[in-house]
C-alpha positions as CSV (number, residue, x, y, z in Angstrom):
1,X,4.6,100.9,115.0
2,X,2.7,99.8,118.0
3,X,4.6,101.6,120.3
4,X,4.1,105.1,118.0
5,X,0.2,103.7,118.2
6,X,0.3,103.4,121.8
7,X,1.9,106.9,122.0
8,X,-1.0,108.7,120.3
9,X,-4.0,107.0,122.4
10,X,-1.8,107.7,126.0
11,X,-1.5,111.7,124.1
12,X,-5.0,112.4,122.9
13,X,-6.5,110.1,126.7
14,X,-4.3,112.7,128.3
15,X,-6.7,115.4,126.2
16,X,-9.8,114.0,125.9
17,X,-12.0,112.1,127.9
18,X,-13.4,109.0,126.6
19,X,-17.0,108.5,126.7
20,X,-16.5,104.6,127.0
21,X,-14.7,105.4,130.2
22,X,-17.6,106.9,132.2
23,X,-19.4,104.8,135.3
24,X,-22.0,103.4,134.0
25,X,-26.0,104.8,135.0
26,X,-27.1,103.1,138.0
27,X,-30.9,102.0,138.5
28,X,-32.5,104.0,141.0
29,X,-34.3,101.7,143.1
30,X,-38.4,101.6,143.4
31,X,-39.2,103.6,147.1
32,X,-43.0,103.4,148.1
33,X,-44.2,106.5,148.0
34,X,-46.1,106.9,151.0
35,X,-42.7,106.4,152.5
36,X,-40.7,109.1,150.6
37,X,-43.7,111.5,151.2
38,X,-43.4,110.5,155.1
39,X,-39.4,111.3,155.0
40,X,-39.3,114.3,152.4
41,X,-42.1,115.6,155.0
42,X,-39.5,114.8,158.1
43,X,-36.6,116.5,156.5
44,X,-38.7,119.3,155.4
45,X,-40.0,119.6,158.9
46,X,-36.2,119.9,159.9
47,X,-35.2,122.3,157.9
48,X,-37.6,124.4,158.9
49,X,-36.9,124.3,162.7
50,X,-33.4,124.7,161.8
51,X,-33.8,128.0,160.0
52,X,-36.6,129.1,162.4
53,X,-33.9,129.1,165.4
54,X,-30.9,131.2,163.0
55,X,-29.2,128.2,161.3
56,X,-27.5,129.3,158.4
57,X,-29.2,128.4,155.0
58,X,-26.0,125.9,153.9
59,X,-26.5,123.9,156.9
60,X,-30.3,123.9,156.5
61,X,-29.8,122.5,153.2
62,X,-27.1,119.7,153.6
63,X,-28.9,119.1,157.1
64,X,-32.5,118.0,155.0
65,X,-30.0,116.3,152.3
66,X,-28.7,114.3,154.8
67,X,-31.6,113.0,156.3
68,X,-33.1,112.2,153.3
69,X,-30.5,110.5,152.0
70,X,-29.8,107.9,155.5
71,X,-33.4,107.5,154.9
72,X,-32.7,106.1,151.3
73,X,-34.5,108.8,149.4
74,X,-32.0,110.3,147.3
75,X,-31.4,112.4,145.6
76,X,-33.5,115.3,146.6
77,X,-34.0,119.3,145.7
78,X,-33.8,121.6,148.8
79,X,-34.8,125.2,148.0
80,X,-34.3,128.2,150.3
81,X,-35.4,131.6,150.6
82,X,-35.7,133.9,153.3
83,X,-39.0,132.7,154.4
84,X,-40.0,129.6,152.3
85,X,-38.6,126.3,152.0
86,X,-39.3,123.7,149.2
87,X,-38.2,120.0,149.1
88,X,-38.6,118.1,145.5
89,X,-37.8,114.4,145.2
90,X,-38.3,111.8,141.6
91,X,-37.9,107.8,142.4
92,X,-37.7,107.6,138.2
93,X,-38.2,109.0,135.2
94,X,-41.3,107.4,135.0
95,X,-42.7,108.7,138.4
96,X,-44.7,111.9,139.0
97,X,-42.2,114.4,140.9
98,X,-43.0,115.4,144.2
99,X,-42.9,118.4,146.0
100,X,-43.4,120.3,149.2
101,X,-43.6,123.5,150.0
102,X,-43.7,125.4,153.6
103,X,-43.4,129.3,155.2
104,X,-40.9,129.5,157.5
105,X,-41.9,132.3,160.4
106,X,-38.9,134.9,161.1
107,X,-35.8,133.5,163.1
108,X,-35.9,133.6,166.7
109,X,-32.3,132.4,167.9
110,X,-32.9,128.9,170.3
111,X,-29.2,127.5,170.3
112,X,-30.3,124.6,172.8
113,X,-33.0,123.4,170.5
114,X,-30.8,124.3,167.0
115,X,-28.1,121.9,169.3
116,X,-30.8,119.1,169.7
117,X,-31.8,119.3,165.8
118,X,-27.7,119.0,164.7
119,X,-27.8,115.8,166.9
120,X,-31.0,114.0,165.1
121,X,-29.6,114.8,162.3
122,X,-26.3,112.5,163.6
123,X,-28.2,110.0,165.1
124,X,-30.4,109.6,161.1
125,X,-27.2,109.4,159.7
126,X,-26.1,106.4,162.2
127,X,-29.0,104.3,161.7
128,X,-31.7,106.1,163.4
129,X,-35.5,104.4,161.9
130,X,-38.3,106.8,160.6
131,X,-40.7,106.1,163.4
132,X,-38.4,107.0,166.1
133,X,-36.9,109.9,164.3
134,X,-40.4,111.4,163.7
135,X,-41.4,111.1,167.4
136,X,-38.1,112.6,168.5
137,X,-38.5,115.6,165.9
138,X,-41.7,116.2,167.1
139,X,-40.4,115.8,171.1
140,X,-37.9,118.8,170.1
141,X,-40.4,121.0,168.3
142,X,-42.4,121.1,171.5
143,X,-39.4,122.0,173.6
144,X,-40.4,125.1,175.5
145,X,-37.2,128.1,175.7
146,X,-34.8,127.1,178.3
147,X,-35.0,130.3,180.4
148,X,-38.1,132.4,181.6
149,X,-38.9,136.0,180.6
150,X,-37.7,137.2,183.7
151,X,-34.2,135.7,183.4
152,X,-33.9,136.7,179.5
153,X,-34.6,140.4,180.5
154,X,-32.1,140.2,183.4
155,X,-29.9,138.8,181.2
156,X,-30.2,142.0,178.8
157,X,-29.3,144.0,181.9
158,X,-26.3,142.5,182.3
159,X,-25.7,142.8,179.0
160,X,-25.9,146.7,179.7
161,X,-23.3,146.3,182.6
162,X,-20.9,144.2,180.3
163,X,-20.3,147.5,178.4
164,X,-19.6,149.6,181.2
165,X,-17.4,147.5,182.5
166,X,-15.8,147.5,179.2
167,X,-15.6,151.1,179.1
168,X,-14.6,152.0,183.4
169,X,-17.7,153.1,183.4
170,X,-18.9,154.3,187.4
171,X,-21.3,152.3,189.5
172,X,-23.6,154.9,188.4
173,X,-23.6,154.7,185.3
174,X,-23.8,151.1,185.4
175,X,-26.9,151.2,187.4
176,X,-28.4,153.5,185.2
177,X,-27.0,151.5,181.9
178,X,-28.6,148.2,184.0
179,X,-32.0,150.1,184.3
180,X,-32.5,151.7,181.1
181,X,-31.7,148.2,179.2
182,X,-34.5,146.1,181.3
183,X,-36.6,149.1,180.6
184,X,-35.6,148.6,177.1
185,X,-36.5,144.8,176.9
186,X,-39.5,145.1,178.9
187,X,-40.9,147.2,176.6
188,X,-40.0,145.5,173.3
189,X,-41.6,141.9,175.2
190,X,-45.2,143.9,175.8
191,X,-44.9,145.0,171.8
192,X,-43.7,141.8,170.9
193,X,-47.1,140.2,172.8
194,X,-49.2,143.1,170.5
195,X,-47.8,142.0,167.7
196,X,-46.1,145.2,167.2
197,X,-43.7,144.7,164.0
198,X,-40.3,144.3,165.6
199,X,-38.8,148.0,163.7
200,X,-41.3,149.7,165.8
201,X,-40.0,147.7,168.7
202,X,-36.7,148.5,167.9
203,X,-37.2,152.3,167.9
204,X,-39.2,152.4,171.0
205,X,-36.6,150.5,173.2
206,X,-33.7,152.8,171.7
207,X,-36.1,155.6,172.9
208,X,-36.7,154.5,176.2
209,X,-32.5,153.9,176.7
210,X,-33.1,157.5,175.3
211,X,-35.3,158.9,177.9
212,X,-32.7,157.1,180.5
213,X,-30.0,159.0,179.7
214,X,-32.0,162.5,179.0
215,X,-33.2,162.2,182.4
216,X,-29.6,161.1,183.9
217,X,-28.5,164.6,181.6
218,X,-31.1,166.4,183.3
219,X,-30.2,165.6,186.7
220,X,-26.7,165.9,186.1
221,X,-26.1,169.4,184.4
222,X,-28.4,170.4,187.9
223,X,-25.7,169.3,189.9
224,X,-28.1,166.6,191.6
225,X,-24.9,163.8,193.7
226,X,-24.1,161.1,192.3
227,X,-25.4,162.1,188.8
228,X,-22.7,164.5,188.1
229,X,-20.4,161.5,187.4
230,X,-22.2,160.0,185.3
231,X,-21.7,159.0,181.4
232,X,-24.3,159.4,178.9
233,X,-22.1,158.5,176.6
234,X,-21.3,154.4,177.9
235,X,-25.0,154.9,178.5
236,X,-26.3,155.4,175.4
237,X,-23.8,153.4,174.0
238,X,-24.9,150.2,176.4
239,X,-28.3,150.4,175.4
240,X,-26.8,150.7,171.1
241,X,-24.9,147.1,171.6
242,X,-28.2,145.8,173.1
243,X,-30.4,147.1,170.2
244,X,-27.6,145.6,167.8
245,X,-27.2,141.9,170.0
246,X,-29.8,140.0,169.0
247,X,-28.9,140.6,165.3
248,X,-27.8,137.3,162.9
249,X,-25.0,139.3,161.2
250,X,-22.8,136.2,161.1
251,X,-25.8,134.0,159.2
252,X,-26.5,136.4,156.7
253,X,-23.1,136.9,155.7
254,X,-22.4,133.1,155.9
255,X,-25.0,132.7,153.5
256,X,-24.4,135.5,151.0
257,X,-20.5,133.7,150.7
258,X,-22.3,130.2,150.5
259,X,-24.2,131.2,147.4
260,X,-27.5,131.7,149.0
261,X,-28.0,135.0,147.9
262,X,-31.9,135.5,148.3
263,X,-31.2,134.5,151.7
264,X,-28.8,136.6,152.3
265,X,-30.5,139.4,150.5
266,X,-33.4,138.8,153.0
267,X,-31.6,139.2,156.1
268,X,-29.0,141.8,155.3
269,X,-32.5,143.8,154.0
270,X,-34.2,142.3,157.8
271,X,-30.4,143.3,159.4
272,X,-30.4,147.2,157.7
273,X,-34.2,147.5,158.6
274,X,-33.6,146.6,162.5
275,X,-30.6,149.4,162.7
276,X,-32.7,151.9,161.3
277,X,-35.4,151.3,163.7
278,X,-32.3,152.2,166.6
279,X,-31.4,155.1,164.9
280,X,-35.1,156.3,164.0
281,X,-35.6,155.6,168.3
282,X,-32.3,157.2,169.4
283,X,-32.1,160.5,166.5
284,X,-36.2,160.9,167.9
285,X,-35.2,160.5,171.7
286,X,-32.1,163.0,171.2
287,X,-34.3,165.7,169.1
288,X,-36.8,165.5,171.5
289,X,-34.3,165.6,174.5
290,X,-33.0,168.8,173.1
291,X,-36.9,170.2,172.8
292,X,-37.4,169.8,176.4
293,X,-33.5,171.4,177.3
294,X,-31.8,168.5,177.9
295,X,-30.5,167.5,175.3
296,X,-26.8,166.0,175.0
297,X,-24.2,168.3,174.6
298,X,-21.5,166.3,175.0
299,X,-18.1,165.4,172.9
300,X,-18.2,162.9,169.9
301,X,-15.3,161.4,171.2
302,X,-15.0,158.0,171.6
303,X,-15.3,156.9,175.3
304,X,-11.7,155.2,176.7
305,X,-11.8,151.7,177.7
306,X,-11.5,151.1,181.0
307,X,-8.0,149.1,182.9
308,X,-7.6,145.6,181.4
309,X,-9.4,143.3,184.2
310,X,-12.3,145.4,183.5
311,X,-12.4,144.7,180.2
312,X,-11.5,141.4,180.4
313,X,-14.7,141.0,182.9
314,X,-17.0,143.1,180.6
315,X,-16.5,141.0,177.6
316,X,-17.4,138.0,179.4
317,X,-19.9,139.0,180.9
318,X,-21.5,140.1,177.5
319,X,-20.7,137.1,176.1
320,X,-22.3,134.9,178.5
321,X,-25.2,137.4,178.8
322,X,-26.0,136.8,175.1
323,X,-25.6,132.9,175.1
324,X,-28.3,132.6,177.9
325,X,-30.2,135.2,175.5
326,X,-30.2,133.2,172.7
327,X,-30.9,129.8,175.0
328,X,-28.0,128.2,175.2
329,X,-26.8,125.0,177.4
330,X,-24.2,125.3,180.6
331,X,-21.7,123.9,178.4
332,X,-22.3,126.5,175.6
333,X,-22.3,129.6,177.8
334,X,-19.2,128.1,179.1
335,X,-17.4,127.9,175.7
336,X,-18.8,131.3,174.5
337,X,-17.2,133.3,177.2
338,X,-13.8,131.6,176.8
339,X,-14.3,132.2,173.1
340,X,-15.0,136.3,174.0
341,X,-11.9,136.1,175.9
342,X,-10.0,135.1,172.9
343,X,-11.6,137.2,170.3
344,X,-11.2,140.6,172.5
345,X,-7.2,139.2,172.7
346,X,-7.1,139.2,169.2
347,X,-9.4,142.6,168.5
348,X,-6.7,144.2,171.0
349,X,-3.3,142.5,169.7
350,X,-4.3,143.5,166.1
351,X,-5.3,147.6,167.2
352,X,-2.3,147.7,169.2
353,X,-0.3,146.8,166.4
354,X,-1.1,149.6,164.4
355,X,-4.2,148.2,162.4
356,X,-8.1,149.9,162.3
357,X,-10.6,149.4,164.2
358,X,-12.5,147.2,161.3
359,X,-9.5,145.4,160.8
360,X,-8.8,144.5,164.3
361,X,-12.7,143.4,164.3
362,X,-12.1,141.1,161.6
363,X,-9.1,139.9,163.6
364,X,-11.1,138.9,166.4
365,X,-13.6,137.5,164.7
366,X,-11.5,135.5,162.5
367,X,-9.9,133.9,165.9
368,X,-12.7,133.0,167.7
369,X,-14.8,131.7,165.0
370,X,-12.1,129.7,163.6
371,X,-11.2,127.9,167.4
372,X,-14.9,128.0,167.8
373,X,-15.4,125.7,164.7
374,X,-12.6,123.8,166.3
375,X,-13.9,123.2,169.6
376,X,-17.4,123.1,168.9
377,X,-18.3,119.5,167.1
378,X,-15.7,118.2,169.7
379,X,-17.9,119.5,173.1
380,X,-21.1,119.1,171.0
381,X,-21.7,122.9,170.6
382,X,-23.3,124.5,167.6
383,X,-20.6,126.4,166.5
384,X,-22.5,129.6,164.8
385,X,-23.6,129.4,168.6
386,X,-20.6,130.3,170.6
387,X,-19.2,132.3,167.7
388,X,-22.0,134.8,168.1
389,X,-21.8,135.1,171.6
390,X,-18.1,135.8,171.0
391,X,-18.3,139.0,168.9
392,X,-20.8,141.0,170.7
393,X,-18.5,142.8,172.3
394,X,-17.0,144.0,169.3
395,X,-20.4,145.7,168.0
396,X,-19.8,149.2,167.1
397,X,-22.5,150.7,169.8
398,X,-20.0,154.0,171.0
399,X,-19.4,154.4,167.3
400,X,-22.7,154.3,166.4
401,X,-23.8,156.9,168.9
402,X,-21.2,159.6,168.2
403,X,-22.6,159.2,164.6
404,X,-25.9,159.8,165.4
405,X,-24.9,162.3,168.2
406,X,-23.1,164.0,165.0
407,X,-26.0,163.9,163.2
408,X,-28.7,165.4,165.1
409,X,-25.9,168.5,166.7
410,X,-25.2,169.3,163.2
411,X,-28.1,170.8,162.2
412,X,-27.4,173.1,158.8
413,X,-23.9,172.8,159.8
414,X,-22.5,170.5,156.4
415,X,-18.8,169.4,157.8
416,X,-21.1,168.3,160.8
417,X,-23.7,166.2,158.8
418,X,-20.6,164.7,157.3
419,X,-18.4,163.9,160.4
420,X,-21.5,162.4,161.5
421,X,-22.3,160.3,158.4
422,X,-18.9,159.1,158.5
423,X,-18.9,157.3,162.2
424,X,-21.9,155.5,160.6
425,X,-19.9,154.7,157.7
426,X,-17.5,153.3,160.2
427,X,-19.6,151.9,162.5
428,X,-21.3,149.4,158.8
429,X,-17.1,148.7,158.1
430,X,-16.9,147.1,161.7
431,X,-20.3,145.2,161.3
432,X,-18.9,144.1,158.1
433,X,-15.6,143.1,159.6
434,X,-17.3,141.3,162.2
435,X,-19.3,139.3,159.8
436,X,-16.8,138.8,157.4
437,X,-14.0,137.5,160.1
438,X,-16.9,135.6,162.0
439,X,-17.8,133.2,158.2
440,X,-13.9,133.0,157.3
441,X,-13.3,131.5,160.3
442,X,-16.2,129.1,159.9
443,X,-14.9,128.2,156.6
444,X,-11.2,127.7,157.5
445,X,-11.8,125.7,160.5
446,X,-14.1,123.3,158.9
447,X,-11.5,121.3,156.5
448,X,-9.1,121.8,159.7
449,X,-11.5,120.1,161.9
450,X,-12.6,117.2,159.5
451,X,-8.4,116.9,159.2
452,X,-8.0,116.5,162.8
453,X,-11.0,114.1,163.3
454,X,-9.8,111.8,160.5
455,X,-6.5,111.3,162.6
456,X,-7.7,111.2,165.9
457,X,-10.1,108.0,163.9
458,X,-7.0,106.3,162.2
459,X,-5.0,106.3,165.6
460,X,-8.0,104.6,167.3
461,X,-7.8,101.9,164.8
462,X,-4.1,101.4,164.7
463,X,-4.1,101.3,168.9
């Protein structure tokens, strides 16, 4: 009878749970409230540098959890949206609830300071006091951007010669390429000191790479040495990847898989706003090109790459280009051009074995973000960091011009309109690729990495 008995609680425990069973409620313990308000107010502060320099919105929130919680005020209520941040805490039931609420100014990518912020956030966790970590937050706020003007907008100049090395592109070209995008970023840093709203910005530096290449066209088709070998193509093209560069597609889409989807919302909406300002700038400059007779009557077909070393060169240099625009350390450059490397290995294994363009994308991207997640908490390197670097050389920019090339040659001509639609329709599949590939690497390198910490720890112990 008692072993029938016994039988029937072991069946229905295996169904039900039993209320008796559960941990019992823990007293949450009395915390001055000057000193919440002083760390909810740190944490807060965090946060907000975090997503000011392009952190996604899932590490802004475990980031201010965190801190609050090494700081004994726990648990806490982080709330993101695209340009707002709130922070709610409640010591007890009894206790008025607190919260605070700030604007967050649109992202400017700083990966040296976003590096700094990831390791306060360490040292809280190990022990770090309020005091210290407040004067330390505030020491990092103030840090000024690594690199001066002049170096950013060389930088984007390279950037230019990156793709025509890419594509074989002539010294004269790349010249050309190299002028047109300092021209470019030299004009979008004296909007940017008007307080020009950056979609203006972007459509009058893809107009002056416009001009660039009507002029080259100009000079060419007159027969005028050495313009007759150059490509307005690679040009235009050069100047499309720089436009597209600066672009957080990896954080948005992190985000929108994360669950953040206001945040996401926001910056895919802030992402789709910035490409039309190109294409408002280039379709204008091409229009108006034609107007004065020199307009581009060229193929829409895709330029070749150029031999393997030069491609191999061109992606690292685009890479590291992009790290120092974004204000990254030596060690970070470093990583994001071996991480270009890889990805451009992978984007050409996958297309060589038979698979799209956006597929081959995603291939890349998936690669270097995944070792990228690897490597990076090991050499102390934000990983959205290097990963970002990695994949500009994957951005659609030839793809993008023969669409909009399509577009504007078209005219009344309806198969036209739609070829030319269609290489924009490609040209979104690859951005998505990239972005998609970029956060499923993030997230399948992450339990990897904790996996291969957790071992390298129990070996330590056991030596």
């Amino acid at each position: 009878m008692a072993a029938q008995k016994n039988w029937r609680v072991r069946l229905v425990e295996a169904i039900r749970v039993d209320a008796a069973s559960r941990p019992e409620t823990q007293a949450i313990l009395s915390v001055d409230e000057m000193y919440a308000r002083r760390v909810i107010e740190l944490a807060m502060r965090i946060a907000e540098a975090l997503i000011a320099v392009g952190a996604a919105a899932n590490e802004v929130v475990l980031s201010a959890t965190r801190v609050a919680a090494a700081l004994g005020i726990r648990p806490v209520h982080v709330d993101i949206t695209f340009n707002s941040i709130a922070v709610s805490y409640q010591g007890g039931e009894s206790d008025p609830p607190f919260t605070a609420i700030r604007v967050v100014r649109a992202p400017v990518p700083d990966h040296a300071k976003l590096q700094q912020l990831q390791a306060l956030v360490v040292d809280i966790e190990a022990g770090l006091a309020l005091p210290e970590a407040r004067v330390r937050f505030h020491a990092i706020r103030r840090m000024p951007f690594r690199y001066r003007p002049t170096v950013i907008v060389l930088a984007q100049g390279l950037l230019a010669v990156g793709v025509c090395l890419l594509y074989g592109a002539s010294w004269v070209t790349t010249l050309i390429a190299f002028l047109a995008a300092c021209g470019a970023a030299l004009t979008q840093r004296w909007m940017a000191r008007m307080h020009v709203p950056f979609f203006f910005s972007q459509a009058a530096g893809a107009l002056v790479v416009t001009a660039f290449a009507a002029a080259t066209n100009a000079l060419r088709t007159q027969g005028v040495a050495p313009f007759d070998e150059a490509s307005i193509a690679v040009i235009v093209a050069a100047g499309i990847v720089l436009m597209l560069a600066g672009m957080s597609v990896v954080g948005a889409a992190q985000d929108a898989i994360d669950g953040f989807a206001l945040t996401a919302g926001g910056r895919i909406l802030d992402l789709a706003l910035l490409t039309l300002g190109v294409v408002v700038g280039i379709v204008g400059g091409v229009a108006l090109a034609q107007r004065l007779g020199v307009g581009f009557t060229l193929s829409t077909e895709p330029p070749a790459l150029g031999p393997g070393t030069m491609q191999v060169a061109g992606v690292v240099l685009i890479a590291v280009t992009v790290a120092v625009w974004n204000g990254a350390t030596s060690r970070t450059i470093l990583v994001s051009a071996v991480l270009g490397a890889i990805a451009w290995g992978g984007f050409s294994a996958a297309a060589a074995g038979g698979f799209g363009v956006p597929i081959a994308s995603a291939a890349g991207a998936l690669i270097a973000s995944f070792v990228g997640t690897l490597v990076a908490h090991r050499l102390h390197v934000p990983s959205i960091a290097v990963t970002t670097a990695a994949i500009v050389p994957m951005v659609p920019g030839s793809v993008v011009y023969r669409g909009l090339l399509g577009i504007v040659e078209a005219e009344d001509d309806p198969i036209g309109l739609i070829l030319g639609f269609a290489d924009l329709m490609q040209a979104g599949a690859v951005g998505l690729a990239l972005a998609s590939g970029a956060s499923l690497g993030l997230v399948l390198g992450a339990p990897v990495r904790d996996t291969l910490q957790s071992v390298v720890r129990r070996r330590g112990r056991i030596r």
